[in-house]
N, C-alpha and C positions, 0 to 999 in steps of 0.2 A: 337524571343527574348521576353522575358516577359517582363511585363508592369513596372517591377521592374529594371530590368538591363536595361530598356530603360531610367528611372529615374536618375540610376547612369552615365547614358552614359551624360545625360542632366547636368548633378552636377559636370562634369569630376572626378567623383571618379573612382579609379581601378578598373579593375574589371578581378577574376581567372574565367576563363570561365570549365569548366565540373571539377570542383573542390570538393568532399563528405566527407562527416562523416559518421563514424558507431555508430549505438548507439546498446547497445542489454539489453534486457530487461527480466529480469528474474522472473519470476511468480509462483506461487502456485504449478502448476501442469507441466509446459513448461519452455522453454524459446527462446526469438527470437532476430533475429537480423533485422534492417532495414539499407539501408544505401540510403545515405540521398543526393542530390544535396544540397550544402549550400548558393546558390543563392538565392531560392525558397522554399525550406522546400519541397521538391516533395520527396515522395519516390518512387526513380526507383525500390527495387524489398526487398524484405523479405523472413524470411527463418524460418520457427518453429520447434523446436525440443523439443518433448515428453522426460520428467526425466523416465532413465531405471527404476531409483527405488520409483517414485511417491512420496509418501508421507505417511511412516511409521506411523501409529495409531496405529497399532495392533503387529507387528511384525518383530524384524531386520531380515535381510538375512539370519541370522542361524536359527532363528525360535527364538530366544529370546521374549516371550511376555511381553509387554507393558504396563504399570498400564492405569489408566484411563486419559483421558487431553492429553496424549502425543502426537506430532507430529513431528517427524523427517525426516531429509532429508539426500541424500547421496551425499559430495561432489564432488565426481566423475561425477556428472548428468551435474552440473556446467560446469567443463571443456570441456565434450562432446559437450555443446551446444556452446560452443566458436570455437571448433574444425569441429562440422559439420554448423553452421548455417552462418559464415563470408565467409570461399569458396563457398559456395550456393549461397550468394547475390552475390558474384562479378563474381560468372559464368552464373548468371541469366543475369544478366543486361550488361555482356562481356565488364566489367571495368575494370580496369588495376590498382595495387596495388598501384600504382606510385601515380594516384589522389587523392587517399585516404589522408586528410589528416589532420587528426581526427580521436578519437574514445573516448566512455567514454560507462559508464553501470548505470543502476540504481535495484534496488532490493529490495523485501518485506521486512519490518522489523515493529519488530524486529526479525531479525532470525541470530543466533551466533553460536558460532564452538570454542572448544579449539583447541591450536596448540602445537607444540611444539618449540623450537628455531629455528628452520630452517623453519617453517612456515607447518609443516607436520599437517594437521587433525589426533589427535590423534586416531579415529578411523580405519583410513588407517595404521598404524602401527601394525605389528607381534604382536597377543597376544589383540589389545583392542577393537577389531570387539564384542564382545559379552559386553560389558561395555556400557549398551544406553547412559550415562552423556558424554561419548565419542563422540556420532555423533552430526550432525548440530540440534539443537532446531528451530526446525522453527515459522513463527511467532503466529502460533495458536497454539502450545503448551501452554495449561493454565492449565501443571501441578503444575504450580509453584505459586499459586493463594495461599498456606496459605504461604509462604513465603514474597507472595505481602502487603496480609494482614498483617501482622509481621512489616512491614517495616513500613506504614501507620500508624499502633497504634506507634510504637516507633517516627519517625517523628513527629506526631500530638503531642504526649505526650512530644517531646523535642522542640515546637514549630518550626521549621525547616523551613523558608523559602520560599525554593523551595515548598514546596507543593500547594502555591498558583499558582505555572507560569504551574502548570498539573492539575488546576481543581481540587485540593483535593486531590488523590487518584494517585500512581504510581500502572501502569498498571500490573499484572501477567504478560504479554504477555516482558513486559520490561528489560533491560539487566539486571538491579540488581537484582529482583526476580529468575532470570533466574541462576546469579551465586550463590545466596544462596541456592537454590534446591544442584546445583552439590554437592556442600563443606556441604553442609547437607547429601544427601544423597549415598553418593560418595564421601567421601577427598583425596583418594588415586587421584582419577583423577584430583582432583583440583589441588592436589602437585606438579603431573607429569604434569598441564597446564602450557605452560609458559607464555600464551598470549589469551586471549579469543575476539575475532575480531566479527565485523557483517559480513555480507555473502559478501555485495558491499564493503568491505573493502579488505577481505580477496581474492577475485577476484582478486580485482585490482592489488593488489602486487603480485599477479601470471602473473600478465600480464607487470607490468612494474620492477620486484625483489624488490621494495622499498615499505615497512610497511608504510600506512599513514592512517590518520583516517580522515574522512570528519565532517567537525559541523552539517548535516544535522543530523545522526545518534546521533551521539555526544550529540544534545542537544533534543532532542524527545525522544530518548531511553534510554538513560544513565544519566539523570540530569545532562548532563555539561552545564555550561552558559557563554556566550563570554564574560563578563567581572569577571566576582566570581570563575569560574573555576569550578570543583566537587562540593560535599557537603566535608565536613570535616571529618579529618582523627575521631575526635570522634563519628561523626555521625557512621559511617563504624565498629567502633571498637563497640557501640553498641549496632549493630545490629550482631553483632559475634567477640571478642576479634579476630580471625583470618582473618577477612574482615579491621582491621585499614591500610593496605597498599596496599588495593587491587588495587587501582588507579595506582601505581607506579608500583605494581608487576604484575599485567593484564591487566589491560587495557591502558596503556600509555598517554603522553601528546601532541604530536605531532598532530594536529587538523589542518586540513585546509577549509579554506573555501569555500561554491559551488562555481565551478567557477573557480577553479585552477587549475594549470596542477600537476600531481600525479606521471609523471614521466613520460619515451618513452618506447614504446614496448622491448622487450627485444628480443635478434638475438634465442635464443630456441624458445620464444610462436609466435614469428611473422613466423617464418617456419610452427610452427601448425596450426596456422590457416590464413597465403594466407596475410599479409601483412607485411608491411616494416617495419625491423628493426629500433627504432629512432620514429615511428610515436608518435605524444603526444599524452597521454592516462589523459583528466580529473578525479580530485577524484568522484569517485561511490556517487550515491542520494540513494534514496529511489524511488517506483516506483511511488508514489503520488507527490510527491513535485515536480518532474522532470518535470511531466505533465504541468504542471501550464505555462510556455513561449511557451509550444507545442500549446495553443489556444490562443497565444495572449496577455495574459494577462500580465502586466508590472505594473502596479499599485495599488493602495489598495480596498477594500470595495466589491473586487469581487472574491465569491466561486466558487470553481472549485469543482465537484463530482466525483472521478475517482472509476468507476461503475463495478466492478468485479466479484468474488466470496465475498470479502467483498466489503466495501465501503468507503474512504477516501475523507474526507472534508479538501482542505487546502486555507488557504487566506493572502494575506496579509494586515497589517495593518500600520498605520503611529505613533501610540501609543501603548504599553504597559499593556496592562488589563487581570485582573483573570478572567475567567470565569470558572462558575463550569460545572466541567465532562468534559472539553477540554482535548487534549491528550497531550495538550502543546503548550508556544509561546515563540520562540527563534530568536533571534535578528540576521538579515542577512539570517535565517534560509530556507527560499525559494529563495528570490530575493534579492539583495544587497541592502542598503539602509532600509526597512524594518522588521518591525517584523513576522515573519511567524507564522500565528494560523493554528493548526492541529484539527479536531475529527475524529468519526464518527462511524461506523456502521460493526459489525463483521458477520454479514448475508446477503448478499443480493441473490448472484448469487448461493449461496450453500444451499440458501431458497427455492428456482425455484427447483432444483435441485432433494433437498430430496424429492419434492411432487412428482415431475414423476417420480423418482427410487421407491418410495413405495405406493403411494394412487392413482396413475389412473389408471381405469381398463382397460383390454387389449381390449375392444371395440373403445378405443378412440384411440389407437395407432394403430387399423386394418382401421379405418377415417383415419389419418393420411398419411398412408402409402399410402389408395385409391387415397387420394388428391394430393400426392405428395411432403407432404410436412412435417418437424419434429412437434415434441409431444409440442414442446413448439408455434410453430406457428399458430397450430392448437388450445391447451387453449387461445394463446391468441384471434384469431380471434373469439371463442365463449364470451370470457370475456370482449370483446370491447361492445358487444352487449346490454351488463345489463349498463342497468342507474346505476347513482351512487346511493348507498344505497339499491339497488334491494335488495343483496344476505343475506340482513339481517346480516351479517356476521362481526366482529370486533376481528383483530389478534393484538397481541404484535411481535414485531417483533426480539426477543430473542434467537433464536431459537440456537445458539450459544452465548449469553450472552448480556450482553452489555457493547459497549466499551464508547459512551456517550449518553446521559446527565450523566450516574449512576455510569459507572466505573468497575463492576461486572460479572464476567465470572459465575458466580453461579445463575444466573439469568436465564430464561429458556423460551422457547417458549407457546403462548396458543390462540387459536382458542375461540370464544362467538358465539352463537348464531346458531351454526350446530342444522337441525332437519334430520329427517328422507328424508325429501324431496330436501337435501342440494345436490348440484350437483361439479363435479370436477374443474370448469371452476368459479365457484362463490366462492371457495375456494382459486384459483389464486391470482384468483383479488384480493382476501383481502387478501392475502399474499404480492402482491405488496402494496395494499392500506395501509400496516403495515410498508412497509419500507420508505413509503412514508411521513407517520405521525410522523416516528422516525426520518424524514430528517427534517420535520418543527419543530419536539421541539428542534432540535440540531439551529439551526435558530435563533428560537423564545430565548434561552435562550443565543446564542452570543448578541443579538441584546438588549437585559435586561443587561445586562455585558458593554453597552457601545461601541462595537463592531457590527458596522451595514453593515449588508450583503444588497448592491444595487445591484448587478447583479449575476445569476445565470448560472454557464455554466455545462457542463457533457462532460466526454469522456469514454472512456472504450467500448467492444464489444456491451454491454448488452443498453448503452444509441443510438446507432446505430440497434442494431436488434430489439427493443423493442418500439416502438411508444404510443401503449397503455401506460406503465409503466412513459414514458419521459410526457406524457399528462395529465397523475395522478398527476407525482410531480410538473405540471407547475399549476394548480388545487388547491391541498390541500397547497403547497406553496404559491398562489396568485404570481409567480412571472416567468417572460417569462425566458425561458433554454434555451442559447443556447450550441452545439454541436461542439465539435473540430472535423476537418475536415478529418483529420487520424484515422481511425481505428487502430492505435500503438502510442498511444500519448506519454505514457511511454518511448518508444524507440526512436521515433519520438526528446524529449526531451531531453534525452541522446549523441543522434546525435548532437544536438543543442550546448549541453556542451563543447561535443569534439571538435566541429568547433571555440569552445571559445579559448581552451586548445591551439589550432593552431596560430589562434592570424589573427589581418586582414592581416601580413604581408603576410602569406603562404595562403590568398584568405579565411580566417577564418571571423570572426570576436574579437573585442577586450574587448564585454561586452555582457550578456545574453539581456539585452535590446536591444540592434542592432541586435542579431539571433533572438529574438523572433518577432521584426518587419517585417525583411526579412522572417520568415521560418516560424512564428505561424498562425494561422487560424482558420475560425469555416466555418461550414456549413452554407447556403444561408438560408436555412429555420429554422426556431427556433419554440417551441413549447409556443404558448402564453393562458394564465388565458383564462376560459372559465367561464365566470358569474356565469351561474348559477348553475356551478356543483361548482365553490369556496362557494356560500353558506352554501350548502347540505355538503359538507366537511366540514367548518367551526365549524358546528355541533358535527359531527362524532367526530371531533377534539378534544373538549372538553370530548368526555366520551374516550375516548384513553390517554387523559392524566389525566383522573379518575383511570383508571385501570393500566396507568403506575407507578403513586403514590402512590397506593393502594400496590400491589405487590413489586416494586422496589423501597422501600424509606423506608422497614422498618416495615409498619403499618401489613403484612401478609407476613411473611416469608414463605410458603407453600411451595415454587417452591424449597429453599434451604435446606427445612427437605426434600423433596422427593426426589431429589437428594443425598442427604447423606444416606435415607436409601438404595437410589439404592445403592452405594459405595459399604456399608456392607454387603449389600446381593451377 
């Protein structure tokens, strides 16, 4: 019996003995399910399932190409992974439907899908497979970035409120940008929308038939605020006489908050995938926000890093503050009680990523392979090597734009300091050392805003396979990491929701503060400041946010004429 149910046993509280949640967690390129003892937060067993159709940049199924920014996805990938990955946990682990009793999901955003009335993806429909405003926008689509801009000047210019609770600037990446694109470039599809949902929304009501929308989304994506509601039907009207009732005609008013149940499975999707009709299904998070009780965390003044292909900063606070280039802070919007602040970072793991798919030579993957061990294991045990400052080398870490301090998808990645004698492994590092420096000015300028970051945590695959990378940012942060103790925190925290969803009557719990006590966690070891490499950082620091300002503030647009000629050309 664990140290915990011995507790309760000591407090005569109840106790549901082999009692789970499922949480499943849907990502960039996957999506997985864990399911969860809700005693302990253990995850007895996990199940990953690869999207058939990945992630459209270039081209739909028929060959339709793609302008430039696009990124789409196929809803059908979604229900496959509900379909294959929930009977794989309970046949791994030889659970029984019965205990189950919970479930909830979380998912990237912003990423959104038109539907029609009966909740159809217009793209699944005879006839609008070849219509790209038709499929899922997923959330790194930043085609929609003069649209973003559009709304920005027009807001600024109508002094607008809301623009201070997002840092300045609504995101390209965000729902409004995102419908202005369709109804601009596409009306026919807009007309035929009936309802424009985020991905964790439009799940959910596949899994329990009832349309709900959660305030996570709600108020990070969509400018909604739990007491002011939308922006106003003039603001809408605008920004396109045919946007004044988009509120009412797509996106709806029905918000609920994390933490609530969303409805019970339904007797069609509980046969698909291996559980019981009636289970409660919490409303869908985001895959960042979800994270945050998965390590622990219950109270304000401490970030969480959830370490991906990008990067999401969320925290919460006990106060109310603009900070410039945040992504946003919405009231309730992580944990009850609280104000939830969002940033952060649209590069990180897709950083890692492009440099071994295009700049190392195949001498290093023939190492690799002698060693036994992958391309990235190998850079890093070469780049642990160099002192800091060795490689002579200082990156921006843009390389897909910036999503804060600046707000800018038009922004672009740059390398300083390559000579001839520049090696593969010293390129790394200051590719990490770049996301490292874009995590302390995202820090440095909450903490100017009045919003002070005391504790630092990380989850995600990349804060677990990556030691070097976790020891830079405990370094050029000056402040000790620690690590949630699941490699599935996402999901992990989805689990969490569901078992809320349940309630303590059915062995649940009856608030995200009590599952996060019993079920969150971090690693024994944490990555603590090393003196004197925070000096020699400290340094570095200062001409990184020389050439951040220099470039991304305006004073040398270079990165966005070279871009635009690429466009044209």
């Amino acid at each position: 019996m664990s140290d915990k149910r011995q507790l309760k046993r000591k407090r005569g509280e109840a106790i549901m003995e082999n009692k789970y949640s499922v949480g499943v967690d849907f990502g960039t390129l996957s999506g997985r399910a864990v399911l969860v003892d809700v005693s302990n937060g253990d995850v007895i067993a996990q199940s990953t399932k690869t999207y058939t159709h990945g992630v459209m940049d270039q081209f739909l199924p028929d060959g339709t190409k793609l302008g430039h920014d696009w990124a789409l996805q196929h809803p059908g990938d979604y229900l496959e992974v509900l379909e294959t990955t929930i009977p794989n946990v309970l046949k791994e682990a030889n659970v029984s439907k019965n205990d189950v009793i919970g479930m909830s999901i979380d998912f990237t955003s912003c990423t959104i899908l038109p539907v029609d009335k009966a909740g159809v993806p217009l793209c699944l429909k005879e006839g609008f497979a070849k219509f790209p405003h038709a499929w899922v926008k997923l959330w790194k689509h930043h085609a929609a970035q003069k649209q973003a801009n559009k709304l920005n000047q027009i807001a600024e210019e109508r002094g607008e409120e809301f623009l201070g609770r997002y840092g300045g600037k609504i995101s390209s990446e965000w729902v409004i940008p995102k419908i202005m694109q369709i109804l601009e470039e596409d009306p026919k599809i807009y007309e035929l929308t009936d309802k424009i949902l985020e991905g964790t929304d439009w799940v959910t009501m596949q899994l329990t038939g009832v349309e709900t929308r959660n305030s996570c989304t709600a108020g990070y994506k969509a400018i909604w605020h739990k007491k002011k509601g939308y922006p106003s039907k003039e603001f809408f009207k605008a920004l396109d006489d045919r946007l004044e009732n988009v509120v009412e005609e797509k996106l709806g008013t029905k918000i609920l908050p994390q933490g609530s149940k969303a409805g019970e499975l339904t007797k069609e999707m509980a046969e698909k995938i291996g559980l019981n009709a009636g289970t409660p299904v919490a409303v869908g998070n985001v895959d960042a926000h979800v994270a945050v009780p998965a390590v622990g965390i219950t109270g304000p003044n401490k970030m969480l890093m959830i370490i991906g292909t990008s990067t999401c900063d969320v925290m919460c606070g006990e106060v109310e503050k603009e900070v410039p280039g945040m992504c946003g802070v919405v009231e309730d919007g992580v944990l009850p009680g609280y104000f939830g602040y969002e940033s952060g970072q649209s590069c990180v793991g897709d950083h890692f990523d492009w440099f071994v798919n295009n700049c190392v030579p195949e001498s290093y993957y023939k190492e690799a392979e002698e060693k036994g061990v992958n391309i990235h294991e190998l850079l890093m045990e070469k780049a642990s090597k160099l002192k800091v400052g060795e490689s002579g080398l200082l990156a921006l870490d843009w390389w897909n734009g910036n999503r804060s301090c600046l707000v800018d998808v038009d922004l672009t990645g740059m390398m300083l300091g390559m000579t001839l004698a520049t090696r593969p492994e010293e390129i790394y590092r200051a590719l990490i050392e770049a996301t490292a420096y874009g995590k302390n000015k995202i820090i440095k300028t909450f903490e100017e805003a009045g919003v002070p970051v005391e504790e630092l945590y990380a989850c995600g695959g990349i804060s677990k396979k990556n030691p070097l990378m976790m020891q830079i940012y405990a370094d050029v942060t000056n402040k000790e990491i620690f690590i949630g103790a699941s490699d599935q925190s996402p999901a992990l925290g989805a689990a969490m929701f569901g078992a809320v969803a349940a309630g303590a009557e059915k062995g649940g719990y009856d608030t995200i503060f009590d599952a996060a006590r019993a079920m969150g966690k971090v690693e024994e070891k944490s990555y603590k400041p090393i003196p004197e490499n925070v000096k020699i950082y400290e340094k570095i620091f200062k001409e990184f946010e020389t050439l951040h300002d220099y470039f991304g503030r305006g004073e040398n647009d270079v990165m966005k004429r070279l871009k635009k000629w690429k466009k044209e050309s």
